[in-house]
C-alpha positions, 0 to 999 in steps of 0.5 A: 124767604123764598124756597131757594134759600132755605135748601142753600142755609139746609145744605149749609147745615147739611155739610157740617152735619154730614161731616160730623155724622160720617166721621162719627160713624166711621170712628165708632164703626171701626172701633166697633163701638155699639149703636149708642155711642156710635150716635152720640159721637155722631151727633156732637162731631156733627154740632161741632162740624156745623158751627165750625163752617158758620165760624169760619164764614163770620170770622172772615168777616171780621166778628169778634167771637162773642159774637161769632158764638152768638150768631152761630148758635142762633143760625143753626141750632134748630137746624142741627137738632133737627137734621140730626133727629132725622138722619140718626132716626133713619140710621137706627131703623133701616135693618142692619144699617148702624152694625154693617161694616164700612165696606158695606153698601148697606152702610154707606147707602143707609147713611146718604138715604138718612142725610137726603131725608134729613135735608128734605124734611129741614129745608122746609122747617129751615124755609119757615124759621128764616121766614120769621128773620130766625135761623140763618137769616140772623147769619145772612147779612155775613155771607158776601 
C-alpha cells in the first residue's frame, strides 16, 4: 500500500475523530464539565462520529448491517483507538488547553495541533495495517 492511501484511510478516520472530538469538548466545555468526562465524551462521540462515515459509505453500497457493522469495526478500530490516545494525550499536557474557554486561541490551537499529531503519527501505523490487507483495506473494495 502505498503512503497516499494510508493519509486518505487517516483522514477518513480523522474526520469522524474530529467530529467527535470537537463536539465533545465543546459540550463538556461549556457545561464546565472536568477534564475526565470531558475526554470520555470525547472519545465515545469520536468512535460514534468515526463509524457512523464508514456506515453510511457501506450502506451506500448496499451491505446488510451485519455486515456493515462487521467491516466497520474491523476498518477503523485501531485507527480510532490510536488517534484518540494521541489527540486526547496532547490535549492533557499543553498547559491550560482542556480548562480554556472556547473563545480561547489556546483552546482551539491545542485542539488542531492534537488532531495534526494524531494524523501523522496514525498514518504511518494506518500505511502498515493496510499493508497487512487489515484496517480500512477490508473497506477499500466499497469505496467506488
Amino acid at each position: 500500500m502505498t503512503w497516499r492511501t494510508a493519509a486518505s484511510a487517516t483522514l477518513h478516520c480523522l474526520t469522524g475523530c474530529a467530529i467527535g472530538e470537537v463536539l465533545g469538548m465543546v459540550i463538556g466545555t461549556t457545561l464546565g464539565w472536568s477534564n475526565g468526562p470531558t475526554v470520555v465524551l470525547a472519545i465515545v462521540l469520536a468512535f460514534f462520529f468515526g463509524y457512523a462515515l464508514t456506515t453510511v459509505g457501506l450502506r451506500k453500497a448496499d451491505l446488510g448491517w451485519r455486515e456493515v457493522v462487521r467491516l466497520a469495526l474491523a476498518a477503523d478500530t485501531v485507527s480510532i483507538i490510536v488517534m484518540e490516545i494521541i489527540d486526547n494525550g496532547v490535549m492533557l499536557v499543553i498547559p491550560g488547553a482542556m480548562d480554556a474557554g472556547l473563545a480561547s486561541g489556546l483552546f482551539w490551537g491545542a485542539l488542531a495541533f492534537a488532531l495534526l499529531v494524531a494524523f501523522l503519527i496514525t498514518t504511518p501505523i494506518n500505511k502498515w495495517i493496510i499493508g497487512k490487507g487489515k484496517g480500512h483495506a477490508v473497506v477499500h473494495a466499497y469505496h467506488h
